[in-house]
Every structure is written in structure tokens, then in C-alpha cells.
Phi, psi and omega in degrees: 000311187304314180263016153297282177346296203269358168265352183079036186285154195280325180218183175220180186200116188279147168247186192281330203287185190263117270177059207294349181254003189236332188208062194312351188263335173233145164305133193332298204287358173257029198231111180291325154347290200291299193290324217240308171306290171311276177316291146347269164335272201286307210238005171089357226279144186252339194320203175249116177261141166225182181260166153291181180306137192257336170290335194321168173294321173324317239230283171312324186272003186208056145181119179302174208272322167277337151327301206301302168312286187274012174290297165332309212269325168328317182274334172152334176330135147269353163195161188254158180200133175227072192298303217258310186262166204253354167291324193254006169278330176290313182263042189223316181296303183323287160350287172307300209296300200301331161320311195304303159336290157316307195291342212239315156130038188089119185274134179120337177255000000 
């Protein structure tokens, strides 16, 4: 990350695995350690983080897609990415809109 950073890259992209020295317990991309201590913090970075595909298996196989999603944004992700089904882009979309609502207290009224 660091000589990304320092080369001036705009975004980055988190990946799945366990990063055993900054966070054993969550995947990077669900790891606030990472995006925002590490990243953010520690090393300055202003850019856009997004995760990798949150359907890949790593991911899909331990955590239903909205888990996943907020968990990601939770952590610090300025975007999620649900590249392969197209059943888990829907309920990931689903997922978003209805958060959005809420933080906004309903759209439409």
C-alpha cells in the first residue's frame, strides 16, 4: 500500500484474505484496522477504497451479501463491488437503497 500511495495512485482495492498482523479476525476488506487505521490514518491515503467482488467464495461462503456489504462500508469501503450473480447485485442494491432511506429518513417524502 504504501509505495502505491506514494506513487499517487487514486484508488486501491481490498482484498479478501486475514492480514494476521493488522486484523486476524476479519477479512481485510471488512477490517476497520485496515481501511481506515492503516489506510486512512497511518499512511494518509485520500484516494477511493473499494473491495474486491464480495460474491467471490471467500466471502460468499461465510457471509450472506449484505453482511458483507455492510460490513465493507462499515469498515471504511467507499464502494463494494458484486461482480458474478446477478441474484446477489440485487440484493446488495436492495441492501443500499434501503440503508440510504433510512439514513435519509425516506426518500420520496
Amino acid at each position: 500500500f504504501r509505495a502505491a500511495i506514494v506513487a499517487g495512485v487514486q484508488m486501491v482495492m481490498i482484498g479478501h484474505q486475514r492480514m494476521m498482523g493488522f486484523d486476524a479476525t476479519r477479512p481485510a476488506c471488512m477490517s476497520p484496522l485496515i481501511t481506515t487505521v492503516l489506510l486512512r490514518e497511518r499512511l494518509g491515503f485520500q484516494g477511493l477504497i473499494l473491495t474486491d467482488d464480495l460474491a467471490m467464495g471467500a466471502i460468499a461462503k461465510q457471509y450472506p451479501i449484505e453482511d458483507a456489504v455492510r460490513a465493507s462500508l462499515a469498515a471504511g469501503c467507499d464502494l463494494v463491488l458484486v461482480c458474478q450473480e446477478r441474484i446477489l447485485q440485487r440484493r446488495a442494491v436492495a441492501y443500499w437503497r434501503e440503508r440510504a432511506q433510512a439514513d435519509q429518513g425516506g426518500v420520496g417524502r
